[in-house]
C-alpha positions in Angstrom: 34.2 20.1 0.1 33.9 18.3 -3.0 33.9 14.1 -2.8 36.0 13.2 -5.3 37.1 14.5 -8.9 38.9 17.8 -9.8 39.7 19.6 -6.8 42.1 22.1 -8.4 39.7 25.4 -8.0 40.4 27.5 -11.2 40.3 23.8 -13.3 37.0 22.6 -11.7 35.3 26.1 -12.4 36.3 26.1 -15.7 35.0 22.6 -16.2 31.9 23.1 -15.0 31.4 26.0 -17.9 31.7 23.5 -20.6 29.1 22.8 -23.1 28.6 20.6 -25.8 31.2 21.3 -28.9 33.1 23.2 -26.7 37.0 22.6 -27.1 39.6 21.7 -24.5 43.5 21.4 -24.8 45.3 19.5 -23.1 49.3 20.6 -23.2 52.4 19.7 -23.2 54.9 22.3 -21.5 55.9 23.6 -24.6 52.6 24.3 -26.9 52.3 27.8 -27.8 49.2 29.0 -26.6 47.0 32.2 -28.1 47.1 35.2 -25.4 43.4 35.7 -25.3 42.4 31.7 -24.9 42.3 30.8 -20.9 44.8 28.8 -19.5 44.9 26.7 -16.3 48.3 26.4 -16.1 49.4 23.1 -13.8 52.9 22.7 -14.9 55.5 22.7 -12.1 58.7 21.3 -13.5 59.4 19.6 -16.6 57.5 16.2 -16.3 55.0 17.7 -13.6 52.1 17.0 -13.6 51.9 14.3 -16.5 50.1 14.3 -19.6 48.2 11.0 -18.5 47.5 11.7 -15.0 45.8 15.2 -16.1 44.0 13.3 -19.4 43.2 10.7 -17.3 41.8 13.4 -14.5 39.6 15.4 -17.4 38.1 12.5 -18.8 36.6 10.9 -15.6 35.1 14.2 -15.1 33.6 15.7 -18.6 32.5 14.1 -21.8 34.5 13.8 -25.0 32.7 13.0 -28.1 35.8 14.0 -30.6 39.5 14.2 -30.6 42.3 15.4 -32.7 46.0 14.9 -31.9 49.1 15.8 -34.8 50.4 13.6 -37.4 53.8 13.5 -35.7 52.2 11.6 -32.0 51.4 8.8 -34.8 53.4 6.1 -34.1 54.5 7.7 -30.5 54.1 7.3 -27.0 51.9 10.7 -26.8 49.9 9.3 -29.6 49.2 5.8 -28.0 48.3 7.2 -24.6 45.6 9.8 -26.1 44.0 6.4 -28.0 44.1 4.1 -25.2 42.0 6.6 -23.0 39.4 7.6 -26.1 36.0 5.4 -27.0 37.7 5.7 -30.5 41.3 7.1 -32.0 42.1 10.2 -32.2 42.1 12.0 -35.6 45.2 12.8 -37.0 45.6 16.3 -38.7 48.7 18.3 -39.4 50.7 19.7 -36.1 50.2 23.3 -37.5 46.5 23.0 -37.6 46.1 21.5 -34.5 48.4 24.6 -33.4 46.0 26.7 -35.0 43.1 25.1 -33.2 44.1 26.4 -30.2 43.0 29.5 -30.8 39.2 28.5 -30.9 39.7 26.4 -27.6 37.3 27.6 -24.2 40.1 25.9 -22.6 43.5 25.0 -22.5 45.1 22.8 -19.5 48.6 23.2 -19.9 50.6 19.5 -17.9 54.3 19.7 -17.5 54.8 17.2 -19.6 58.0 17.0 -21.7 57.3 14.1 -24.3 57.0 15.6 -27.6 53.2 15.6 -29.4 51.9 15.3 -26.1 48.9 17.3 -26.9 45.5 16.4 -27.6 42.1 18.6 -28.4 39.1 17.0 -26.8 35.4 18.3 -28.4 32.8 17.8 -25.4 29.9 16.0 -25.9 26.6 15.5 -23.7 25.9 13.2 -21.2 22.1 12.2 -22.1 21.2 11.3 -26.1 21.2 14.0 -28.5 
């Protein structure tokens, strides 16, 4: 049994397959996620799990050199908790390209969370010096 960190099975596995410039999303309950990109899927009700506790979860467990969240969290609640977890801000780009991101993800973690622009793509990096 593991000693700490992710214990959800499908989310740990798929963690451990990451590699450097790989993508992962994580989601609010409403971002429309590509058919063929894999999903854990760890919403229960709207609100469950949260944004931040699953952020929060991810980033004490891989590393993130990169981040992109949409215009719109600017200014927002969605957009403040991505840059108070992050080295450095997020880059804002245009909701509909982040949307179109998606689609090149390895990953997508999709929270319960009901706040709107509550979505963030992380880049991994490596945990030694490139």
């Amino acid at each position: 049994m593991k000693r700490s960190g992710i214990i959800n099975a499908p989310l740990a596995g798929r963690l451990a397959r990451l590699g450097h410039t790989d993508l992962v999303v994580v989601a609010d309950a409403g971002l429309p996620i590509p058919a063929d990109v894999p999903v854990v899927d760890l919403a229960i009700v709207f609100g469950l799990p949260r944004f931040t506790d699953v952020l929060d979860a991810l980033l004490a467990d891989i590393v993130v050199e990169y981040a992109w969240v949409s215009e719109p969290a600017d200014g927002t609640p969605a957009g403040a908790w991505v840059d108070a977890r992050l080295e450095a801000p997020a880059e804002r780009i245009p909701h509909g390209d982040l949307k179109a991101m998606v689609s090149s993800a390895q990953l997508v973690v999709r929270t319960g969370e009901d706040t709107a622009y509550a979505n963030v793509i992380l880049r991994c990096g490596v945990p030694f010096a490139v």
